[in-house]
Backbone of each chain as ProteinMPNN parsed JSONL, in Angstrom:
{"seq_chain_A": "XXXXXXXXXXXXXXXXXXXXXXXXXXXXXXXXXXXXXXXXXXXXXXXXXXXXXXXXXXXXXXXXXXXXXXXXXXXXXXXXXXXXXXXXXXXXXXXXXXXXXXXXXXXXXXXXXXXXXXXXXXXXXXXXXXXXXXXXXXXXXXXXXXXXXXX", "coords_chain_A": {"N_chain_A": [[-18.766, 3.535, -3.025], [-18.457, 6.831, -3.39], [-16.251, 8.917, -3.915], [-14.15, 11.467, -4.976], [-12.183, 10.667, -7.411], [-8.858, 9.952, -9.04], [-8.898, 9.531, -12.84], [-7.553, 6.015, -13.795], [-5.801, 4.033, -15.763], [-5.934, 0.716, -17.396], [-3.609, -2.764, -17.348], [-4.152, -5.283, -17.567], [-2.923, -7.381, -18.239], [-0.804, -7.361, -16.866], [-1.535, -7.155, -14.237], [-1.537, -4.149, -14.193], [-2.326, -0.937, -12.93], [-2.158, 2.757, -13.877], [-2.188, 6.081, -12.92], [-2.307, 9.759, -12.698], [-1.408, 11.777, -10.006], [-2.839, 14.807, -9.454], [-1.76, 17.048, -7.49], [-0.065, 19.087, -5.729], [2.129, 18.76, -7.514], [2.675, 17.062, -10.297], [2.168, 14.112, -10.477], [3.321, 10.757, -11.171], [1.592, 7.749, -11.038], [1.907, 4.418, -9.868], [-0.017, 0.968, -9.71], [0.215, -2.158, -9.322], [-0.319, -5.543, -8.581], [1.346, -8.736, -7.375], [2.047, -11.956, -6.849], [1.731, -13.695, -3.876], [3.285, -15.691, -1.01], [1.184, -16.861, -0.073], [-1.733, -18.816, -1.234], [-3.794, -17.501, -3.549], [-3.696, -14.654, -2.519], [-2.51, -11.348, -2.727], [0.244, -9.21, -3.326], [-0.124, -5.725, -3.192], [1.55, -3.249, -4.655], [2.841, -0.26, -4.557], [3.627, 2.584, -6.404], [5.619, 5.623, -7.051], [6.037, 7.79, -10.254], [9.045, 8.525, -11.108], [10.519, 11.659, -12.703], [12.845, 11.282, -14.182], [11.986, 8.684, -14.885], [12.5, 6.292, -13.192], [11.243, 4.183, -10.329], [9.688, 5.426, -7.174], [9.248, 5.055, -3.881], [5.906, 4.751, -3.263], [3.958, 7.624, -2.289], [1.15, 8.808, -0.556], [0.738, 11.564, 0.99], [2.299, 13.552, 0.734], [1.013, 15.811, -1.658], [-0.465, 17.086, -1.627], [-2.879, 15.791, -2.007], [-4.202, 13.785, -0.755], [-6.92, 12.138, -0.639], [-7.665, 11.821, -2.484], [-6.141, 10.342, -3.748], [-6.258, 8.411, -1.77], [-8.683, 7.341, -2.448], [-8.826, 7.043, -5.171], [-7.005, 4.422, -4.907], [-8.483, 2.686, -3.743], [-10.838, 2.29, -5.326], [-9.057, 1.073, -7.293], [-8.609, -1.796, -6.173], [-10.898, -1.988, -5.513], [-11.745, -2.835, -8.026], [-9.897, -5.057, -8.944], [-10.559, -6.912, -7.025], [-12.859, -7.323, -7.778], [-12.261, -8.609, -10.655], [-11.314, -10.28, -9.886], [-13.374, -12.172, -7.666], [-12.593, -14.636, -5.974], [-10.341, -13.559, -4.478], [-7.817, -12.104, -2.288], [-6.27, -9.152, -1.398], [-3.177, -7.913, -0.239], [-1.203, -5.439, 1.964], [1.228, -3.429, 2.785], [3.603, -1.083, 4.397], [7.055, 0.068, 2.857], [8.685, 0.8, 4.951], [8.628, 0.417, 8.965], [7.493, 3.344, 9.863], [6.288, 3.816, 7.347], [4.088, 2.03, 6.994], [3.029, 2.596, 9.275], [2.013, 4.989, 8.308], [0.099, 4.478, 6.304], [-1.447, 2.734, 7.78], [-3.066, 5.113, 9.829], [-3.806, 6.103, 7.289], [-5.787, 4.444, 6.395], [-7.49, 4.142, 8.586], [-8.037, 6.821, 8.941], [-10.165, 6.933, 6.831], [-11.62, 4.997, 7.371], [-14.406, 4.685, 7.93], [-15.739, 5.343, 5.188], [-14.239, 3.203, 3.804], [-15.388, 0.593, 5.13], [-17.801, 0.398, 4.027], [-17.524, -1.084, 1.73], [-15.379, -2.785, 1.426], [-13.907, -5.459, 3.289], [-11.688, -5.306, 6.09], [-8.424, -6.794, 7.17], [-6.319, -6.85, 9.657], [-2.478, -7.394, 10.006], [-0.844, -8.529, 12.586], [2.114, -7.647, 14.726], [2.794, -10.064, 16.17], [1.851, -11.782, 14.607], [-0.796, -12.89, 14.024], [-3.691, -12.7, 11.858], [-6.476, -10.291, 12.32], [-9.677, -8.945, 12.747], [-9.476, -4.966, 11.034], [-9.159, -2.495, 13.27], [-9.004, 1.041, 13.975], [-5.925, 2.828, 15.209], [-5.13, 0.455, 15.583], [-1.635, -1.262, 16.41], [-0.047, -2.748, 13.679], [1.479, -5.036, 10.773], [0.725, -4.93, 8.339], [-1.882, -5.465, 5.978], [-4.863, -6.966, 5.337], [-7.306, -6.958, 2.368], [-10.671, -7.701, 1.214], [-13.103, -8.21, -0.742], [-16.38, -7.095, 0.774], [-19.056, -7.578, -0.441], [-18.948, -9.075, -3.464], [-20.509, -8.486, -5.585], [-21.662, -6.706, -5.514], [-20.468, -3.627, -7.331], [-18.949, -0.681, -7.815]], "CA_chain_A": [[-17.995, 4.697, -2.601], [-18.431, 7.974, -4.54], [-15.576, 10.093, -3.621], [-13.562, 11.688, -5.857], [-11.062, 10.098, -7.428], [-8.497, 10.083, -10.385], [-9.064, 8.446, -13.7], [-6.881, 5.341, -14.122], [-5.554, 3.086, -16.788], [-5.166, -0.832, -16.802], [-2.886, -3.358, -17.816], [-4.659, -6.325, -17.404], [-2.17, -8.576, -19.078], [0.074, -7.6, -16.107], [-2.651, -6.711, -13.439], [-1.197, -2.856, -13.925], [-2.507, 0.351, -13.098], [-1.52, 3.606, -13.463], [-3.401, 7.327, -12.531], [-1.493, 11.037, -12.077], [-1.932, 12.72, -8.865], [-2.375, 15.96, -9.636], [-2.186, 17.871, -6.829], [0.721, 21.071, -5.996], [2.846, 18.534, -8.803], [1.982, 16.491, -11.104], [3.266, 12.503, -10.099], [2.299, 9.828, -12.107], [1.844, 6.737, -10.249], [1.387, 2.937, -10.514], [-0.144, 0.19, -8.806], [0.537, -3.132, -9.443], [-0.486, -7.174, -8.097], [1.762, -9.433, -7.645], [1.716, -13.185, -6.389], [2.626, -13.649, -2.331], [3.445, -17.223, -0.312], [0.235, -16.99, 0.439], [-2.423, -19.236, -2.346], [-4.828, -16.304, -3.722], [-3.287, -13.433, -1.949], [-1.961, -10.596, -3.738], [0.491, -7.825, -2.818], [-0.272, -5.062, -3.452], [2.364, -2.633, -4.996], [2.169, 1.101, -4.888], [5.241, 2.76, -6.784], [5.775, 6.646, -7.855], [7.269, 7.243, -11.42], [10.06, 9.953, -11.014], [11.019, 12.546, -13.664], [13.704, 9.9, -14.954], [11.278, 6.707, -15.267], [12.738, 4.989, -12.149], [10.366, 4.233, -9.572], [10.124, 5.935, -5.845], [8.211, 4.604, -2.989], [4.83, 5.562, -2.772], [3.333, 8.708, -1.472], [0.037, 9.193, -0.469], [0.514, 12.312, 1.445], [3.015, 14.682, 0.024], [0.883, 16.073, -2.906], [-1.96, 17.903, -1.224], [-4.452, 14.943, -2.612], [-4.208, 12.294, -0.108], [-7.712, 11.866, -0.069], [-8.284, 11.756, -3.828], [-5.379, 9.201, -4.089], [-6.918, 7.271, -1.298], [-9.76, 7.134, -3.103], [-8.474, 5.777, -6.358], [-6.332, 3.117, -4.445], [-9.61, 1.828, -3.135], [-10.934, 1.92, -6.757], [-7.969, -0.15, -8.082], [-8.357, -2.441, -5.431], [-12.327, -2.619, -6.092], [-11.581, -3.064, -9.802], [-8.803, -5.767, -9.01], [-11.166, -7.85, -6.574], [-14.091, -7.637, -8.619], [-11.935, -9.174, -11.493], [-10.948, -11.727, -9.286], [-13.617, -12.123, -6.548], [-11.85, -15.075, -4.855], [-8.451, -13.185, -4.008], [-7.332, -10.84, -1.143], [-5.286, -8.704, -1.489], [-2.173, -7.483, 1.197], [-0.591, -4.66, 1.396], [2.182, -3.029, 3.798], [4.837, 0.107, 3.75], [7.873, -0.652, 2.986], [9.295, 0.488, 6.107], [7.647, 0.858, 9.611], [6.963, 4.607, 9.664], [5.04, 4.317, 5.921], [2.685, 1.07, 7.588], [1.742, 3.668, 9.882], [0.767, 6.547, 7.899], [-0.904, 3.704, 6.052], [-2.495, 2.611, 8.992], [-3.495, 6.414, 9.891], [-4.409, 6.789, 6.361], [-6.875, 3.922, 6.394], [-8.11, 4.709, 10.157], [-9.236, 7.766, 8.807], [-11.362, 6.788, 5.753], [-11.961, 3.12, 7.925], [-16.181, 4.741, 7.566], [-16.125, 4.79, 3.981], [-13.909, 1.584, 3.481], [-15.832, -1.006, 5.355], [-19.076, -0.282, 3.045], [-17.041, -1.518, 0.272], [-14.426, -3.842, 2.172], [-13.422, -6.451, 4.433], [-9.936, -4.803, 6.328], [-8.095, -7.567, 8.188], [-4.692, -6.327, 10.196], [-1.496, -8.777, 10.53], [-0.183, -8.206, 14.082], [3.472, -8.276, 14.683], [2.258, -11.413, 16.385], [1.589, -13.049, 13.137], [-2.55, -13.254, 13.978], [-4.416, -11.539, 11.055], [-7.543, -10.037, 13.365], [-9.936, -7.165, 11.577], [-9.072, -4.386, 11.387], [-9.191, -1.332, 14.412], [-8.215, 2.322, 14.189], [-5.672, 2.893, 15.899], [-4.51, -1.429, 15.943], [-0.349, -1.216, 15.608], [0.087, -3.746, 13.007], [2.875, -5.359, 10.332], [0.125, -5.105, 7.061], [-3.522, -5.135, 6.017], [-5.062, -7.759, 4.042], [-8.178, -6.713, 2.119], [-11.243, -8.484, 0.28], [-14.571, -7.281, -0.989], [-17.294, -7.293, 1.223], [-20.273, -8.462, -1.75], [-18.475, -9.589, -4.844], [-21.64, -8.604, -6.824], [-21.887, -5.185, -5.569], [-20.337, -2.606, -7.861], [-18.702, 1.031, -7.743]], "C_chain_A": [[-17.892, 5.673, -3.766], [-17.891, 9.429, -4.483], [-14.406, 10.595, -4.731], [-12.393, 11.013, -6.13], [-10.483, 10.136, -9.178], [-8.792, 9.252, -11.53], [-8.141, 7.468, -13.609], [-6.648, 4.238, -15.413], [-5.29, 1.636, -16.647], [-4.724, -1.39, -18.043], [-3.308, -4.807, -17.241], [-3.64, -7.533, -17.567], [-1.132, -8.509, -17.824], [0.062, -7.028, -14.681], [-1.816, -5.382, -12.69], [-2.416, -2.05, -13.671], [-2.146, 1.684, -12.84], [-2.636, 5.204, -13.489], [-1.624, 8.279, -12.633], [-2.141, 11.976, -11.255], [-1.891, 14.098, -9.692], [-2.876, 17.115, -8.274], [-1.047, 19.764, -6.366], [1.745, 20.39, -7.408], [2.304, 17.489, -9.1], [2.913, 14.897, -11.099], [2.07, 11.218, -10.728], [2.909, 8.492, -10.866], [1.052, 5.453, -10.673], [1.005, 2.05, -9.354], [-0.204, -1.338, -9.581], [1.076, -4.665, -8.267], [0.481, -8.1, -8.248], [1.738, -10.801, -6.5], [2.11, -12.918, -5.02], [2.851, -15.576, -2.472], [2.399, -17.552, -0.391], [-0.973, -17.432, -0.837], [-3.153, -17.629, -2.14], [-4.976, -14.536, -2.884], [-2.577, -12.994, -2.856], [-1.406, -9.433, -3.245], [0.129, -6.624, -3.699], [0.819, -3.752, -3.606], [2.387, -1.215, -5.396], [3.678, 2.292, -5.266], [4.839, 4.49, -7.412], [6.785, 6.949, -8.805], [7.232, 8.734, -11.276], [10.054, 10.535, -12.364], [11.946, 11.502, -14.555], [13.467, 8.689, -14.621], [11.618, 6.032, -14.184], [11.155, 5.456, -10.823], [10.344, 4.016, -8.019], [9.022, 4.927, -4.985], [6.695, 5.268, -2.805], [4.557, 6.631, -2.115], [1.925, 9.187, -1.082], [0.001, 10.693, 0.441], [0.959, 13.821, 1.534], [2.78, 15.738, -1.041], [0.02, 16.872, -2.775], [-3.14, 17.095, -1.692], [-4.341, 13.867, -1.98], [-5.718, 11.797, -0.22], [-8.168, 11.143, -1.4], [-7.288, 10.421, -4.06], [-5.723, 8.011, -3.502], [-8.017, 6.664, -1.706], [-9.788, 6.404, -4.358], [-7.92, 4.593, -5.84], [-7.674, 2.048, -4.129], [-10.108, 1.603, -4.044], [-10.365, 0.822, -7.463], [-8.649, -1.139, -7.632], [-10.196, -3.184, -5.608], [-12.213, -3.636, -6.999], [-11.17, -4.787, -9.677], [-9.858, -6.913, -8.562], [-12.335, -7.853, -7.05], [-13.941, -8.521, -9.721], [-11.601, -10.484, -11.0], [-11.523, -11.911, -7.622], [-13.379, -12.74, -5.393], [-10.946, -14.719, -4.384], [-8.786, -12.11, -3.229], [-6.194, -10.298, -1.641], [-4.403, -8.156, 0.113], [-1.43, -6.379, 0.775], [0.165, -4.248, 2.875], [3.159, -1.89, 3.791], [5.926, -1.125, 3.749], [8.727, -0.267, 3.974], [7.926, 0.917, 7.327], [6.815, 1.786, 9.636], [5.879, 4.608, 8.461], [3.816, 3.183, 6.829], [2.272, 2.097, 8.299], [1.043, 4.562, 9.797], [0.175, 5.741, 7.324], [-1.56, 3.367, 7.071], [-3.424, 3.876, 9.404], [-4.489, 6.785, 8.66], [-6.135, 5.762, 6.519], [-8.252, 4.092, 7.427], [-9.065, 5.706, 9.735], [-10.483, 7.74, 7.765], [-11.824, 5.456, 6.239], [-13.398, 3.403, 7.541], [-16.272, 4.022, 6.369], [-15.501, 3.551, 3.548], [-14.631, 0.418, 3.818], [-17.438, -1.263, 4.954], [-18.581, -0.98, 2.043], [-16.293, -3.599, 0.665], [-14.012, -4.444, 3.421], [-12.104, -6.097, 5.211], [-9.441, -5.608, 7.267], [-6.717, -6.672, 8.295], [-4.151, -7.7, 10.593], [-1.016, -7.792, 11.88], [1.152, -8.51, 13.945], [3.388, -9.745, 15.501], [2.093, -12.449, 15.846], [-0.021, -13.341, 13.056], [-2.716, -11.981, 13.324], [-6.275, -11.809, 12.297], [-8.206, -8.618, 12.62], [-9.759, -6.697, 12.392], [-9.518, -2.869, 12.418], [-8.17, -0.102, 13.951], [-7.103, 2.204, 14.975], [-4.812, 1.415, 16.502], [-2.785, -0.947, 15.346], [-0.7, -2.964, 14.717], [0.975, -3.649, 11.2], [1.99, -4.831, 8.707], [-1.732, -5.156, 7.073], [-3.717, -6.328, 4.857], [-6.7, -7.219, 3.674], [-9.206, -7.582, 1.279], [-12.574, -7.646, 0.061], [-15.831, -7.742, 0.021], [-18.368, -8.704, 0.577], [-19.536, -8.024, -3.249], [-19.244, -8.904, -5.398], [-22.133, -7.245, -6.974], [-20.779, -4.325, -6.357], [-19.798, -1.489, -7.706], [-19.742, 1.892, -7.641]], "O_chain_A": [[-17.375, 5.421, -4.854], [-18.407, 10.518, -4.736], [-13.817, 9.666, -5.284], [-11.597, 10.753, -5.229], [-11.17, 10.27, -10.191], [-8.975, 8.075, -11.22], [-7.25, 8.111, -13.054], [-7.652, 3.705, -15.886], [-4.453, 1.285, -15.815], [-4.997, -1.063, -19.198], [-2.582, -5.327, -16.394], [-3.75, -8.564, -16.902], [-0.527, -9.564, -17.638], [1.018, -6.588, -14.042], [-1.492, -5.266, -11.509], [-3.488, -2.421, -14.149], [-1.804, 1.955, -11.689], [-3.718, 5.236, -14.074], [-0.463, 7.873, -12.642], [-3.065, 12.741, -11.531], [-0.982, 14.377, -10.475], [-3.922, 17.75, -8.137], [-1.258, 20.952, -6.611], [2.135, 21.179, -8.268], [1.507, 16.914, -8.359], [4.016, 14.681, -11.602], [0.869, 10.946, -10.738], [3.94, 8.327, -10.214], [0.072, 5.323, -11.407], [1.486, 2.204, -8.231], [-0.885, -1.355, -10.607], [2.073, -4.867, -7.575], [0.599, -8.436, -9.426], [1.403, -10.571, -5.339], [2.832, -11.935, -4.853], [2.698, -16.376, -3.395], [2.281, -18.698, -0.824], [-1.264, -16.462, -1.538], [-3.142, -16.87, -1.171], [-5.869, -13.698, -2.76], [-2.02, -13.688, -3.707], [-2.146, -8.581, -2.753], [0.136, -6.722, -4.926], [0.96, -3.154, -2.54], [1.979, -0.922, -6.52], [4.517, 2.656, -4.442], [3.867, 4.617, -8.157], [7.977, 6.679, -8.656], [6.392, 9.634, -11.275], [9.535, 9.836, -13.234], [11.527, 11.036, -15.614], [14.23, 7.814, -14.212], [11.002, 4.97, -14.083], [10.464, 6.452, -10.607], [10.74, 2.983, -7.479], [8.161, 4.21, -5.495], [6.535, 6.307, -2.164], [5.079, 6.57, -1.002], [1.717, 10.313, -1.534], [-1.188, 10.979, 0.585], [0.443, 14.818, 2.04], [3.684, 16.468, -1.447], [-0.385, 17.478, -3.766], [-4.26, 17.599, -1.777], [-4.376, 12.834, -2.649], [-5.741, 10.672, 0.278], [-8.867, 10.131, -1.434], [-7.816, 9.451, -4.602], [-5.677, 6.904, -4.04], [-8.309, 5.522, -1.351], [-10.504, 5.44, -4.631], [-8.377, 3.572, -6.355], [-7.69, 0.83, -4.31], [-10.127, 0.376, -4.137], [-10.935, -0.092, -8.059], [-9.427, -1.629, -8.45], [-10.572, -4.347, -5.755], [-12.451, -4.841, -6.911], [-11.887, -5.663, -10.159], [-10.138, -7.792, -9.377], [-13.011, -8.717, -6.492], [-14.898, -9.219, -10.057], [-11.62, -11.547, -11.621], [-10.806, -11.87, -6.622], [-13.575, -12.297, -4.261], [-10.421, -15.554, -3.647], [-9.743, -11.348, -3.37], [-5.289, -10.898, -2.221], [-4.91, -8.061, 1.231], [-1.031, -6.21, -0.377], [-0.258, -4.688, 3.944], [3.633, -1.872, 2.655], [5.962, -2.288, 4.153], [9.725, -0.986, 4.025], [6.828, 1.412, 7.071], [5.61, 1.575, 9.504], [4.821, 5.234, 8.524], [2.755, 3.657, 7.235], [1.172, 2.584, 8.04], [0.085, 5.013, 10.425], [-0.976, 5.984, 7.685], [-2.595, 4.028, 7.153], [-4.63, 3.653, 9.307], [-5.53, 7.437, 8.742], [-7.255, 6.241, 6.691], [-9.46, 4.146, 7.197], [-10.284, 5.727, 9.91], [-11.525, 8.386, 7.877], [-12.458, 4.777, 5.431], [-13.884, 2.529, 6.823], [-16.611, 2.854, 6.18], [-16.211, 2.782, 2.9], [-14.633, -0.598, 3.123], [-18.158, -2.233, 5.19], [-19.425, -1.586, 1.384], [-16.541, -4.771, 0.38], [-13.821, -3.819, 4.465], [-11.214, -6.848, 4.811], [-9.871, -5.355, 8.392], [-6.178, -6.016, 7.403], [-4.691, -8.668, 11.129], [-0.915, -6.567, 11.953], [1.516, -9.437, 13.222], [4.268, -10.53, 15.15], [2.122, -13.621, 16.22], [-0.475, -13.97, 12.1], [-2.349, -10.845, 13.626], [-6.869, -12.784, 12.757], [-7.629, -7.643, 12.138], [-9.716, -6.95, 13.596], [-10.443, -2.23, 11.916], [-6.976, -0.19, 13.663], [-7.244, 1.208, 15.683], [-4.109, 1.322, 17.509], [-2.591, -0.441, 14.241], [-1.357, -3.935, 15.092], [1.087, -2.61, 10.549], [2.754, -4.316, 7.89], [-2.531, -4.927, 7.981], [-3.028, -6.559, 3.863], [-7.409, -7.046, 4.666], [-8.607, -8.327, 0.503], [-12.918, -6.621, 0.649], [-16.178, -8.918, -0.088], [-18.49, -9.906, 0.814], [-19.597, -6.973, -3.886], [-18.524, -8.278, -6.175], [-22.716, -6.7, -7.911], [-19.791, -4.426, -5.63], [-20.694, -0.938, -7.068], [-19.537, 3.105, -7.591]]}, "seq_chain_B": "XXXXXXXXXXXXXXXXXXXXXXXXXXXXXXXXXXXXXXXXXXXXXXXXXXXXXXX", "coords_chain_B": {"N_chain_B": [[40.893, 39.504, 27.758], [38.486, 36.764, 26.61], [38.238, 34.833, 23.522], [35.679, 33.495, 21.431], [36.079, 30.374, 20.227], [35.49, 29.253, 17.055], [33.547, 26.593, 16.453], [33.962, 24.092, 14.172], [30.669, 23.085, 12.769], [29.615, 19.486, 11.786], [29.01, 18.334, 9.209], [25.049, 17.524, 8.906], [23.869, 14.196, 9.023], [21.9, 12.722, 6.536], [20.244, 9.86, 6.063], [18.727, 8.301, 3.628], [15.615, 7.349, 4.248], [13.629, 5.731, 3.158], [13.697, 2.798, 1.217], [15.336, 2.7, -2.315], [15.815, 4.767, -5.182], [13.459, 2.791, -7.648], [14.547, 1.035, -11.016], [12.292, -0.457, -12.162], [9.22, -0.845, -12.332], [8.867, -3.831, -11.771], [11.122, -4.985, -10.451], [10.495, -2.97, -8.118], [8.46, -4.219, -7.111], [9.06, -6.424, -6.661], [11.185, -6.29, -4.228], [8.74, -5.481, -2.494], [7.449, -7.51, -2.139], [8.787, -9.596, -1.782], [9.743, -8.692, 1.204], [6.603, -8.847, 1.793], [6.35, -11.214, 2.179], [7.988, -12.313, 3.413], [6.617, -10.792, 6.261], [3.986, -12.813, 5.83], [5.256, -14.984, 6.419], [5.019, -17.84, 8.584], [3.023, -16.632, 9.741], [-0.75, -16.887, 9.895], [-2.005, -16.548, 8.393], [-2.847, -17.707, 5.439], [-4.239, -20.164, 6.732], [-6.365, -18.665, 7.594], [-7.672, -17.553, 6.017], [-7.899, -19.672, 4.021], [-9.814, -20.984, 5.786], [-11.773, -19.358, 5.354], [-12.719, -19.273, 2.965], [-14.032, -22.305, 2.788], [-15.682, -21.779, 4.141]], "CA_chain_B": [[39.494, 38.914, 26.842], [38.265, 35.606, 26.261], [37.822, 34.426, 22.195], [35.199, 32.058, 20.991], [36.584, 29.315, 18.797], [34.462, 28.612, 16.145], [33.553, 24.678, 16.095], [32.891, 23.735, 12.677], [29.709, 21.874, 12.52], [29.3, 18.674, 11.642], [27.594, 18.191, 7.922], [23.859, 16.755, 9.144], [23.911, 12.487, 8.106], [20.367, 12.535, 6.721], [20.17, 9.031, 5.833], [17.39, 7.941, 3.301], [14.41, 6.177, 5.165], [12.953, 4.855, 2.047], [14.507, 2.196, -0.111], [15.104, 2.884, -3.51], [14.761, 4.3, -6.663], [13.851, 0.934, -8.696], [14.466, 1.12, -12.679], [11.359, -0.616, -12.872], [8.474, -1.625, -10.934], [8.809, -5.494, -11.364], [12.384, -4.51, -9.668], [10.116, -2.36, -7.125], [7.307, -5.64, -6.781], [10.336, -7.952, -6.46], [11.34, -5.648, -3.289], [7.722, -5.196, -1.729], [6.848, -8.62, -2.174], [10.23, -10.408, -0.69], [8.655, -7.952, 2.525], [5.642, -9.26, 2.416], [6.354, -12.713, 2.162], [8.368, -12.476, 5.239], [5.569, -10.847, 7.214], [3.273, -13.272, 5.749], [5.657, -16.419, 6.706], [4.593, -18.157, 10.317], [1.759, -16.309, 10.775], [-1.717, -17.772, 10.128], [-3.239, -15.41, 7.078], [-3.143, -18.526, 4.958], [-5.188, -20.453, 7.445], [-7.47, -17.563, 8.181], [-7.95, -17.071, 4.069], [-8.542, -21.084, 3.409], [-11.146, -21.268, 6.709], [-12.985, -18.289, 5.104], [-12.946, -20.013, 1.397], [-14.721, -23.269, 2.945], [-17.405, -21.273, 4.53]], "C_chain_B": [[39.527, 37.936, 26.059], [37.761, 35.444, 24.507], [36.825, 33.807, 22.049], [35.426, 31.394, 19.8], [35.338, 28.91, 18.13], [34.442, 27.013, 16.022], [32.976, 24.579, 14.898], [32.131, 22.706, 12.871], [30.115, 20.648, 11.855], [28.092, 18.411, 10.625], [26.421, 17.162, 8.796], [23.653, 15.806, 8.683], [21.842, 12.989, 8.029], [20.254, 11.251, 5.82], [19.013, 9.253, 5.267], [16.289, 6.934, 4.203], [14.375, 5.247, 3.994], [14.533, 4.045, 1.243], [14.256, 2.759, -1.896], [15.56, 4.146, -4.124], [15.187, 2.443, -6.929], [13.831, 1.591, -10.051], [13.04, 0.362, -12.459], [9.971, -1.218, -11.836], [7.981, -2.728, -11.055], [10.211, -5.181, -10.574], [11.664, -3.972, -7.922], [8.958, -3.48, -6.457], [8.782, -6.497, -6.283], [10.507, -7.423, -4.899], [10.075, -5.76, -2.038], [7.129, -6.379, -1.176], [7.56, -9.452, -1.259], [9.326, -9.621, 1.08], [7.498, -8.123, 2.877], [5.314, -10.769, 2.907], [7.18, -13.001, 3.648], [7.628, -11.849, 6.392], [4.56, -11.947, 7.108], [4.083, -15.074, 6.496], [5.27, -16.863, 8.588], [3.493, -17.437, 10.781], [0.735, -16.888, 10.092], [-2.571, -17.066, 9.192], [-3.79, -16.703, 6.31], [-4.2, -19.474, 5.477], [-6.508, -19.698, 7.441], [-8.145, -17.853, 6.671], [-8.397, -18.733, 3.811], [-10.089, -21.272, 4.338], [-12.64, -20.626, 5.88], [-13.378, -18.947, 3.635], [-14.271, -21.329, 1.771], [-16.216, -22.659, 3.217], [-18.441, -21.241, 3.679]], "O_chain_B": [[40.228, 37.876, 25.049], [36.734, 36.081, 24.273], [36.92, 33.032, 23.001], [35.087, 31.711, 18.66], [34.372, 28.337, 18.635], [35.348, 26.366, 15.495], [31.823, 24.872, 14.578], [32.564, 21.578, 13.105], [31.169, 20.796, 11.236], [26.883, 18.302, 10.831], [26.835, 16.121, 9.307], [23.102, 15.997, 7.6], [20.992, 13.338, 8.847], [20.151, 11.558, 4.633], [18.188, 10.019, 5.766], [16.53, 5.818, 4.662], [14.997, 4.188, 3.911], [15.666, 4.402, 0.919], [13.209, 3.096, -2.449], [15.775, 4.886, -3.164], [16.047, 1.583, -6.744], [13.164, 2.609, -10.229], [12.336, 1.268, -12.905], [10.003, -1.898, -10.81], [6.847, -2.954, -10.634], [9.755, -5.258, -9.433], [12.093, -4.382, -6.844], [8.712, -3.427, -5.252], [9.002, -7.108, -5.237], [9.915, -8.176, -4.127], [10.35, -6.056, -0.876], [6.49, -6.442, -0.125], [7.119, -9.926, -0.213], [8.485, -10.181, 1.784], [7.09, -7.755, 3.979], [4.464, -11.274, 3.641], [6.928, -13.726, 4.611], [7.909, -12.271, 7.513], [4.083, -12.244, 8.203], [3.431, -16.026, 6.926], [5.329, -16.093, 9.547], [3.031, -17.515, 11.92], [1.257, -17.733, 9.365], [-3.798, -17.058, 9.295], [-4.997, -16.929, 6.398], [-5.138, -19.661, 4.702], [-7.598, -20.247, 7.277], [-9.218, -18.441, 6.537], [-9.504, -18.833, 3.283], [-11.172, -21.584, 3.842], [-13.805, -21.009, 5.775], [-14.579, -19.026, 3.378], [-15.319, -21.318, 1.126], [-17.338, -22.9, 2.772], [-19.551, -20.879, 4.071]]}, "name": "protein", "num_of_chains": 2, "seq": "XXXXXXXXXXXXXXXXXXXXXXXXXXXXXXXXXXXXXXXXXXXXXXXXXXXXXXXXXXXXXXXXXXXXXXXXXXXXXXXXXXXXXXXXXXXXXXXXXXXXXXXXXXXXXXXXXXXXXXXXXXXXXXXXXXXXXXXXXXXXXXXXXXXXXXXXXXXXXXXXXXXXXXXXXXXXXXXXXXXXXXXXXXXXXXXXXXXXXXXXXXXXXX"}
């Protein structure tokens, strides 16, 4: 995938990374792995750092660069499962309404995502089933297609 | 000739949607994670994710 996207920084030691949107303002943002229930699953944590250091809920769509941000997230997320090609990662809003502009958001780049990646959806059902445009569902779990393939 | 009483509005509740701020984002992981772990509990990802490992 060779769509534009921001530079980012890592923190390996505490499987960080952080980028700055820059699109009508300038929002620095972080993403960051952390363990689930689930062996070799990994949430996925997507946090914006405010003016005074505390950290807001994600935004992918408020900035005029959703596309460019979606684009690094998928980067990270390369990066992340390339470093660790046995692990999935999961990811979810943290309330309904954000899963669905996540859902929406992914829907619409679903082309370019599933050369790269594997997109399973959890159902409020509890059955993870890949993923469909347009599927309501609780989360997304992701993995790399081919480990061996590259950016 | 009839008056009209002014009704004073009613300040607009605009409740936050979003949770948060976090001071820190192991504070903001601690949060996202607890949420995922309870979507992930009873349903069958773990299954799904070990089947696909054997393959």
């Amino acid at each position: 995938m060779e769509q534009p996207h921001y530079f980012f920084q890592i923190r390996k030691n505490v499987r960080r990374y952080d980028f700055v949107s820059e699109g009508h303002t300038r929002i620095p943002k972080a993403i960051q792995f952390f363990d689930t229930s689930v062996p070799d699953l990994f949430n996925l944590v997507l946090g914006d750092v405010r003016p005074d250091g505390q950290l807001d809920v994600f935004s992918v769509s408020d900035n005029g660069d959703r596309d460019k941000v979606l684009a690094t997230v998928a980067q990270v997320v390369a990066h992340f499962l390339q470093e660790n090609p046995t692990m999935y990662v999961f990811f979810t809003g943290s309330t309904p309404a954000r899963t669905r502009l996540y859902r929406m958001a992914v829907g619409h780049e679903f082309t370019n995502l599933v050369v790269q990646f594997e997109i399973m959806a959890l159902l409020p059902s509890k059955q993870l089933v890949p993923f469909q445009p347009n599927l309501s569902c609780d989360g997304f779990v992701i993995s790399l297609k081919n480990p061996n393939v590259t950016e | 000739m009839k008056t009209l009483t002014e009704v004073p509005r009613k300040p607009r509740k605009m409740p936050r949607q979003e949770p948060g701020p976090f001071a820190t984002m192991e504070e903001l992981g601690r949060f996202k994670t607890n949420l995922a772990n309870q979507l992930l509990e009873k349903s069958n990802v773990g299954e799904v994710l070990k089947q696909r490992r054997n393959h």
